[in-house]
C-alpha positions in Angstrom: -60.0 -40.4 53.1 -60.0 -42.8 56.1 -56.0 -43.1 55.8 -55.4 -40.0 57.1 -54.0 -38.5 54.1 -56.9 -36.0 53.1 -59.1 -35.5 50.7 -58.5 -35.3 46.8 -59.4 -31.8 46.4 -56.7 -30.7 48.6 -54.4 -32.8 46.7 -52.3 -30.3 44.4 -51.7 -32.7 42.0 -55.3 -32.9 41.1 -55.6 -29.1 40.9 -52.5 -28.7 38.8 -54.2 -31.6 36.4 -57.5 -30.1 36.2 -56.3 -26.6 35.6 -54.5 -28.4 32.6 -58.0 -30.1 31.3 -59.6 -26.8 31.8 -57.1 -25.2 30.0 -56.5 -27.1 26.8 -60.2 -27.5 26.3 -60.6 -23.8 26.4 -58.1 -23.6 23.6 -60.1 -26.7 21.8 -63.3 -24.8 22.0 -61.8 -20.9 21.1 -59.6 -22.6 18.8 -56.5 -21.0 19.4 -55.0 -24.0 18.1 -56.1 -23.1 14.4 -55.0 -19.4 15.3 -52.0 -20.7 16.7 -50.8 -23.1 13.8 -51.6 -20.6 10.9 -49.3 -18.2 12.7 -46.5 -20.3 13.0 -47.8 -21.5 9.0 -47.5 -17.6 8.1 -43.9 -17.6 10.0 -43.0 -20.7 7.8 -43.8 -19.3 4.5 -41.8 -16.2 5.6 -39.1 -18.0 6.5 -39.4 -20.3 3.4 -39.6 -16.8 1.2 -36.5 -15.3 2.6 -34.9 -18.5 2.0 -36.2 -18.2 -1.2 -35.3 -15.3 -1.9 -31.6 -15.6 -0.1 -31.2 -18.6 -2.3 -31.9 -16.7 -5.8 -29.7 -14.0 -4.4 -26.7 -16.4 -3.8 -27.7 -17.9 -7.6 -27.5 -14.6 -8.9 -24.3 -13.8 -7.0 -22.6 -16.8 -8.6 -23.8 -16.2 -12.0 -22.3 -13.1 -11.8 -19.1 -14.1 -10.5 -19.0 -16.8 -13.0 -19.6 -13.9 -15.4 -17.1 -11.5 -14.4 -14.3 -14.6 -13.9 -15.5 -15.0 -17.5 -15.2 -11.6 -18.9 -11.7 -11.7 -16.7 -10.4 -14.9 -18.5 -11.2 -13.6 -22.3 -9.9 -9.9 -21.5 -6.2 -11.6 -20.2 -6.5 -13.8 -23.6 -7.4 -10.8 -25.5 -4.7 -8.8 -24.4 -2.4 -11.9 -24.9 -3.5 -12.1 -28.1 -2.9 -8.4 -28.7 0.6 -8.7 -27.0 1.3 -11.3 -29.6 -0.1 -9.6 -32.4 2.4 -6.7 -31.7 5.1 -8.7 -31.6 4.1 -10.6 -35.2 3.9 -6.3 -36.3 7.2 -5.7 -34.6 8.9 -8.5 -36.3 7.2 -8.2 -39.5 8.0 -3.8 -39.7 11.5 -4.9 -38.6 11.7 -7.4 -41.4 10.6 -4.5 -43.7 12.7 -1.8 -42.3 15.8 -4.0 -42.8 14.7 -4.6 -46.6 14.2 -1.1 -47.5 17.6 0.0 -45.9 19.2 -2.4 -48.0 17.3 -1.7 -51.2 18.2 2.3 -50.8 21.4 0.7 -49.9 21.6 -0.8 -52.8 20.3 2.0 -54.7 22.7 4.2 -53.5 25.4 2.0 -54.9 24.3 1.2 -58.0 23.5 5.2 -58.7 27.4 5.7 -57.2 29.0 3.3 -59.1 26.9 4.2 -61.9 27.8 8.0 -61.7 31.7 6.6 -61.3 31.3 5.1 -64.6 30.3 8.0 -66.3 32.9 10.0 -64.9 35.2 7.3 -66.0 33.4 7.2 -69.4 33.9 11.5 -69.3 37.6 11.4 -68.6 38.5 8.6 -71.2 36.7 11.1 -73.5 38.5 14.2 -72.3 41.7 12.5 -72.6 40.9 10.5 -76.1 39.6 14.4 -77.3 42.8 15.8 -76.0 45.1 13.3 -77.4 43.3 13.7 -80.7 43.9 17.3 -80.7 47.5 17.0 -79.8 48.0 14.2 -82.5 46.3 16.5 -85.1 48.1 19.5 -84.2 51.8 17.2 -84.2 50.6 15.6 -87.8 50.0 19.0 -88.8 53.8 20.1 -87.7 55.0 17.0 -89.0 53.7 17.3 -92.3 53.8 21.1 -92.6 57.5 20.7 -92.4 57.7 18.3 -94.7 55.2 18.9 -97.4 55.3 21.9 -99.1 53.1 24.2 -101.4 50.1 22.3 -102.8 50.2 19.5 -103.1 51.7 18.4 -99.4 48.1 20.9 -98.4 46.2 18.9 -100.2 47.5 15.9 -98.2 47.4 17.2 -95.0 44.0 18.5 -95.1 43.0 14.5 -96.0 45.3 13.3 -93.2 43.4 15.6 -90.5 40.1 14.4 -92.0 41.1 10.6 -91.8 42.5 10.7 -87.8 39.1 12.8 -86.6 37.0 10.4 -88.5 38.9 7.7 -86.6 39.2 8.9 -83.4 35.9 10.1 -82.7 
């Protein structure tokens, strides 16, 4: 170059841009640029896999806590429901308890007053049987004293008869 300025060879500009021709179409033509894109293909899929497969691992991590908040929910209503349940028993053996101490209460009083009543019923016999005796025994004074001989026998004997008849 007539300016002074040198030629182009010793330009580094040109040097740096025909190392960089050179270059790429060395890769063109020992296609390292079909080497080079499957690699970063086959890092792709591998990432897409993990993803993949970090995305049915989170999916399987929420179904199962889904499935154990589930099983959480229905045990806190089962035992609700069993709570509950006892308390229905408790009320319902309570109820019974309280009927069966009055029915032997009951029972108790009836067979009391029944047993009072037949002591009752025994005295006003004793005393109806001792009165019957004394009577007999005075009617037999009575009437020993004033009948006499045969004859006044004769009509105690039917006297005694006729008050026991009666009285018993």
């Amino acid at each position: 170059m007539a300016d002074g300025h040198g030629s182009v060879f010793s330009d580094p500009t040109f040097w740096v841009a025909g190392s960089f021709v050179v270059f790429v179409a060395g890769v063109m033509y020992a296609k390292a640029h079909k080497t080079i894109a499957g690699m970063l293909d086959e890092r792709t899929a591998a990432i897409k896999g993990q993803l993949d497969e970090a995305k049915a691992i989170r999916e399987d991590a929420e179904k199962l806590l889904h499935d154990y908040q589930r099983k959480q929910r229905d045990a806190e209503k089962e035992a609700a429901d069993m709570v509950a349940q006892a308390k229905e028993d408790a009320k319902i053996m309570a109820k019974e308890a309280k009927a069966d101490i009055k029915a032997m209460a009951e029972r108790r009083t009836r067979a009391a007053e029944e047993k009072i009543a037949q002591a009752e019923a025994n005295a006003v016999k004793e005393v109806r049987a001792v009165a019957v005796d004394v009577a007999i025994k005075a009617a037999g004074a009575v009437f020993a004293d004033k009948l006499k001989g045969k004859e006044g026998g004769a009509l105690i004997d039917k006297a005694i008869t006729d008050v026991e008849s009666k009285l018993h």
